[in-house]
N, C-alpha and C positions, 0 to 999 in steps of 0.2 A: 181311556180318554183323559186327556191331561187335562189337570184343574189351574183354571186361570189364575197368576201372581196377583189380582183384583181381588179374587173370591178371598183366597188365604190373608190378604191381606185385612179385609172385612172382619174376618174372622176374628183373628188376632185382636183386631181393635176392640171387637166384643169383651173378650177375656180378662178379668182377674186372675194376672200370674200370679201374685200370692196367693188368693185365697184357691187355689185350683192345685198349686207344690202344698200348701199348708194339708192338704187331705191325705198325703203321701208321709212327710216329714215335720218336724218339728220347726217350724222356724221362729228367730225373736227380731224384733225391729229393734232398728236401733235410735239411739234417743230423741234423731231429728223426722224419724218415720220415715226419711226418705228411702231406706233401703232395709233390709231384711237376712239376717245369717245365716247359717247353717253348718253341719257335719256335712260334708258331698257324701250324697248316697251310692258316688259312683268310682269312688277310693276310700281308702281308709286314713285313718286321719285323727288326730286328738283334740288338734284344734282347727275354729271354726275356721275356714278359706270359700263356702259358699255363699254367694250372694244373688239376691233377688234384688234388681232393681223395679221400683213400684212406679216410677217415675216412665222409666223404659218401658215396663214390661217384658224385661229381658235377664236372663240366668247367666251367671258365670262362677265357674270354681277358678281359684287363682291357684291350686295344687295341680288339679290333673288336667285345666283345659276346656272340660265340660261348658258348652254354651248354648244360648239360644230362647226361644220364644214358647208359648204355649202348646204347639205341636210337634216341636221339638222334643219337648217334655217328655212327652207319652210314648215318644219313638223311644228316646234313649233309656225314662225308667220301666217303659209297661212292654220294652221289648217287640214292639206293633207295626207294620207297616205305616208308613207315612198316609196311606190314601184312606187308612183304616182311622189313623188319628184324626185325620181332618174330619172324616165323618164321625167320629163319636162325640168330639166338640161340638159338630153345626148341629147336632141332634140335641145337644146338649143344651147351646145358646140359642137355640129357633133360626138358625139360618137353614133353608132349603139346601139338601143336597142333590145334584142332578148329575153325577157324575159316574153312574155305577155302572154304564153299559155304554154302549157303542150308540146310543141311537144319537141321529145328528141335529135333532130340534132340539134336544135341552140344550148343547153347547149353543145352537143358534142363538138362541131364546136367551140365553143368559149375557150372550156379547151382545145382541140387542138392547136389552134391558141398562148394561156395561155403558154403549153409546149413547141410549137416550137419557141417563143421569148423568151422563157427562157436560153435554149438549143445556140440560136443567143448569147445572154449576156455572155453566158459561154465561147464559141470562141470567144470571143474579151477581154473579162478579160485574158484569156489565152493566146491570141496573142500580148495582153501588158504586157505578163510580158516577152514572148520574144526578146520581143523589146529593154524593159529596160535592159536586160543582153545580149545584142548585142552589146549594147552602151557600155559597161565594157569589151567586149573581145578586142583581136588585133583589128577583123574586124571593129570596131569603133574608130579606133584611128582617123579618116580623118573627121569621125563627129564629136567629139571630140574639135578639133581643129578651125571646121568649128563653132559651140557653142561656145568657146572661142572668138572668132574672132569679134563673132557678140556683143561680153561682158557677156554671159551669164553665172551666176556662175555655181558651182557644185551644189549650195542650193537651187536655182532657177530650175535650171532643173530638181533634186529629185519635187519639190512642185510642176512643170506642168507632171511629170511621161514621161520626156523626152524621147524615145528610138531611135532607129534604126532600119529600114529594108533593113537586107542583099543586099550586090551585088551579087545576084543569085536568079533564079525565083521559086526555089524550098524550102526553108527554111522555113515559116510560114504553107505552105501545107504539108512536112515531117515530121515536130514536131508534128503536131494536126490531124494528118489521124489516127494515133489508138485512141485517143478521140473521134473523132467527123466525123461523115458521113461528105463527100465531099459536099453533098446537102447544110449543113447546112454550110459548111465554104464557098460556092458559095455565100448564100443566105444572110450571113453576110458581103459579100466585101470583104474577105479577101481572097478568091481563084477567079481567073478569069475562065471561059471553052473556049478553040480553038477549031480551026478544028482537025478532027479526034481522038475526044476524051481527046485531050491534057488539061490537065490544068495548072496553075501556078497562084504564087503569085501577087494580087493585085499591092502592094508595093516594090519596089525593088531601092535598093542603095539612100533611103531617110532617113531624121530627121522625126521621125515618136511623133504628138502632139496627145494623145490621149483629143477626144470628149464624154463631161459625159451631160449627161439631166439631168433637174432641181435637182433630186432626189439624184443623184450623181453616177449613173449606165455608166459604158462605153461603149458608145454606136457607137460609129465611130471613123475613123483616118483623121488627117489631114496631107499630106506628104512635104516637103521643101525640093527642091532640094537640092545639097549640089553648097558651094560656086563656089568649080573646077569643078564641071561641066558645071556650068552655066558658065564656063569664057572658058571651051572649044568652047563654040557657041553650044553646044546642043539644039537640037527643042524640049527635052522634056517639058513639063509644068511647070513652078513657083511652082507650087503646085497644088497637086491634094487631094481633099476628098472623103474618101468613096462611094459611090455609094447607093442613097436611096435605104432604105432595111425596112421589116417592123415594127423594132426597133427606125429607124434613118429616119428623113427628113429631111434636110437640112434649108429650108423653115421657120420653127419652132424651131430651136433651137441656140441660142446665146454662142456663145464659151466661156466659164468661168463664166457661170453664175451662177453656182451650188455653185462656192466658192467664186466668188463676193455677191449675194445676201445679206447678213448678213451684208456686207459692208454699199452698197447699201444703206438699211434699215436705216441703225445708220450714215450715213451720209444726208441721204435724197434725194440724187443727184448721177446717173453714167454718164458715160461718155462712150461714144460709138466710139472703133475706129476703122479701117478698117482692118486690122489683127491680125494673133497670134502674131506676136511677137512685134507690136505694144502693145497687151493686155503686154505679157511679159516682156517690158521694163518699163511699168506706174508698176505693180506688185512688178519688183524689185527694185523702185523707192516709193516702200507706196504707191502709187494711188492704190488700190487695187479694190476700187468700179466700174473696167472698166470692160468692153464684147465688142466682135465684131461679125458682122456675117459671117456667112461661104461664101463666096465668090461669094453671091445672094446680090441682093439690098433688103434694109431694108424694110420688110412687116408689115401691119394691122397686121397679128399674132405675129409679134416680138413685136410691141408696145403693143400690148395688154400683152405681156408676160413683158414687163419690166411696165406695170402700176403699176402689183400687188406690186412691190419692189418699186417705185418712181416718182413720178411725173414729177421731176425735169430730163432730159436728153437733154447732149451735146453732140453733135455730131461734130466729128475732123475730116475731109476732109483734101487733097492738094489742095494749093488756087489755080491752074489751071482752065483751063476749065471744064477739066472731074470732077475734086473734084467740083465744083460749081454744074454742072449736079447731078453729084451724091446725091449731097444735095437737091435739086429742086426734084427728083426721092422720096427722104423719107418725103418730106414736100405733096408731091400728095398721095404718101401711108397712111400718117397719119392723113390728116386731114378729113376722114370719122369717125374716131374717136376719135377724138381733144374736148374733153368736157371742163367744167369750170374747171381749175385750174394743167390742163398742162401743162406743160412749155418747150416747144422746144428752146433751144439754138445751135448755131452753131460758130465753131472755125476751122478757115482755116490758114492752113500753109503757110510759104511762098514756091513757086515752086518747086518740086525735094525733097520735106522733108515730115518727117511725123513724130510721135511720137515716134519710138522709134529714128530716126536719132538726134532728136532736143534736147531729154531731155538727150543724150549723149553729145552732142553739147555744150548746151547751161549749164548743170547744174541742179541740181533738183530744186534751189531758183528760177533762171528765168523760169525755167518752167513752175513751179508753177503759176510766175505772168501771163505768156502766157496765161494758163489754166481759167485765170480768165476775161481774155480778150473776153469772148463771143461776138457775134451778135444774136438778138433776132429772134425769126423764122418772125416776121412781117420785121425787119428790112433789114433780108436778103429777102426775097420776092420783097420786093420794090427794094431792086438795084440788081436784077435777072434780074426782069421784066424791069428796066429801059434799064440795059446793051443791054437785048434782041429786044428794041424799044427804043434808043436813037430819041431825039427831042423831041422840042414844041410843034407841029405842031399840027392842032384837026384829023389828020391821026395816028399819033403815038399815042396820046393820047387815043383815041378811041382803039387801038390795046391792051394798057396795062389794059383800064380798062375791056376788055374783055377778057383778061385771069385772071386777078383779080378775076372776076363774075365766069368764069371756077375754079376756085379752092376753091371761098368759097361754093358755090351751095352746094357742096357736104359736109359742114360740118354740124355737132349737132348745133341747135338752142342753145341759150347762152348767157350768158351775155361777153366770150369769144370773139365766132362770132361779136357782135355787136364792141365790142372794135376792133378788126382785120380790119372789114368795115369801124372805123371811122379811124385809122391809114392809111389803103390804101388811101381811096377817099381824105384823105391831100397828100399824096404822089403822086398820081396819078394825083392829080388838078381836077378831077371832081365834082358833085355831092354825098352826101351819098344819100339821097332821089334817086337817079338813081338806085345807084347799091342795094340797097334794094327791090328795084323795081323789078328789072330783075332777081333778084334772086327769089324774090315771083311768081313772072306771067310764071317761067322754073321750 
């Protein structure tokens, strides 16, 4: 059964080329991180002519020729059938494979599936564009203004495909009912169903931020009250996003990554911060290599999805309580897969502030210095953990070195790990022989 140029193509986008050639061969990046070198494992050679691009996702020896993508990979060095690599990947990354026999429902099933997220992309390409000429009638002058207000140019708001959803429940579902069945504008988030058969739109009297996947497809809305409403005392939400659909999960996908990436890349280093328009003020400030996530704490598949672009990420919190939590929250997520030469930084605000308040605030030179101001993820770890067991005492002590032992346990062996162990157990006053202990014998 032939596997659809769709599926493989899914696939691919899943994948971390380097860190997938890294398990094979040695590779070192080079100093802008955009790319990655190597001996070619598939000539001989003294010096390096392989290259990983991180950017692509895509391998080339400039000696013998060698090229190509992550299942390419595995044909050329693991010697494999093609049908064989695709499946050891999609087993790998959780994609379903349905392609190992003749029977003719999975193919069905799957080009079905192929046309009905296609058919999803087409309602929401269409609902952003009524968005954006919402924002240009009368009924946008109050968003408008609310965009102004917040500093955001004309030029900036064209570059995030800014719009507007109507003050009425019926506008994105009246424009798009002779296009597209009700099922599929349900199915995309864009019509909600009530009782008695009613439906209406999703979004209603919001700054509407269109959400694009890696690829650059737009795939979800993010909605922003407007200012007067929020200063009426409305109980609606801050913000509300889409509703996972089978296009979109929230989960997986990083707000502006699609056009940070390249940034990214050629800087070596993003910065992670807690909103859109947090992303929008660093944006229209040159910081351009920033993403935030959708309004989930930061997950193993986000870090995994910001490795393939960089190693280097800082993450910008409010120095509160919660911003502190909130950091402790990504530091437990990520360090199952914290391997050698990660680099977790973190940078807290002072109270009440955040990225885009401060670099308005403050200027884009001080900002800058702010920005430079990191705390290491070991260094915030240790006065986490101290603030949360204050004292001497071998009670407190004892308490910190055992959340310490809780949070490395679970990391990649390393020479990382080891350096983490030896920075704690000074911090902590204990033993390292201890906590290497406990962590081997759990």
């Amino acid at each position: 059964m032939r596997i659809p140029q769709s599926y493989i193509d899914d696939l691919n986008l899943r994948i971390d080329l380097h860190e997938l050639i890294s398990r094979y061969i040695r590779l070192t990046r080079n100093r802008k991180g955009a790319d990655s070198t190597a001996l070619c494992p598939f000539h001989d050679e003294k010096s390096a002519s392989f290259t990983v691009s991180n950017e692509k996702q895509f391998y080339y020896c400039f000696g013998c020729g060698a090229s190509g993508k992550a299942i390419d990979w595995l044909v050329d060095y693991d010697q494999i059938q093609f049908r064989d690599a695709v499946k050891k990947l999609a087993g790998e990354y959780g994609l379903e494979f349905t392609f190992d026999d003749d029977d003719p429902k999975a193919q069905e099933k799957y080009q079905d599936d192929k046309e009905q997220n296609d058919k999803l992309l087409a309602a929401l390409k269409s609902a952003g564009v009524i968005f954006k000429k919402n924002l240009r009638k009368p009924i946008g002058k109050a968003a408008i203004e609310d965009l102004k207000s917040r500093g955001i140019t004309g030029e900036i708001s064209k570059r995030f495909e800014i719009g507007y959803a109507a003050d009425t429940w019926q506008d994105v579902k009246q424009q798009l009912s002779g296009e597209f069945d009700e099922n599929i504008l349900i199915l995309a988030g864009l019509v909600s169903s009530g009782d008695n058969n009613y439906s209406y739109d999703f979004f209603n009297n919001r700054i509407m931020l269109p959400i694009f996947n890696p690829k650059g497809e737009l795939i979800a809305f993010g909605g922003r009250i407007l200012r007067s409403k929020a200063a009426e005392g409305s109980a609606v939400a801050k913000y509300m996003n889409s509703p996972d659909t089978p296009v979109f999960n929230k989960s997986k996908i990083l707000y502006n990554l699609h056009s940070a990436k390249q940034f990214i890349a050629r800087q070596n280093c993003v910065f992670v911060v807690e909103g859109y328009m947090d992303v929008i003020a660093h944006v229209q400030y040159d910081i351009e290599n920033t993403v935030a996530p959708l309004g989930t704490a930061f997950g193993i598949q986000q870090i995994e999805l910001l490795k393939r672009h960089s190693s280097n990420m800082t993450f910008c919190f409010d120095g509160d309580r919660a911003g502190r939590s909130a950091a402790w929250r990504v530091v437990e997520n990520a360090i199952p897969v914290l391997n050698d030469g990660i680099n977790l930084q973190f940078l807290f605000f002072p109270d009440g502030e955040d990225p885009d308040s401060m670099v308005r605030k403050e200027g884009i030179d001080l900002y800058r210095q702010r920005l430079s101001q990191t705390m290491s993820m070991a260094e915030f770890v240790c006065r986490y953990v101290e603030d949360r067991h204050p004292g001497d005492d071998p009670a407190h002590k004892g308490k910190m070195a055992k959340e310490v032992f809780e949070l490395l346990k679970k990391m990649p062996k390393g020479i990382y790990k080891h350096l983490l162990i030896k920075k704690f157990a000074d911090e902590v006053g204990v033993c390292e022989t201890l906590i290497n202990d406990l962590i081997k014998t759990h």
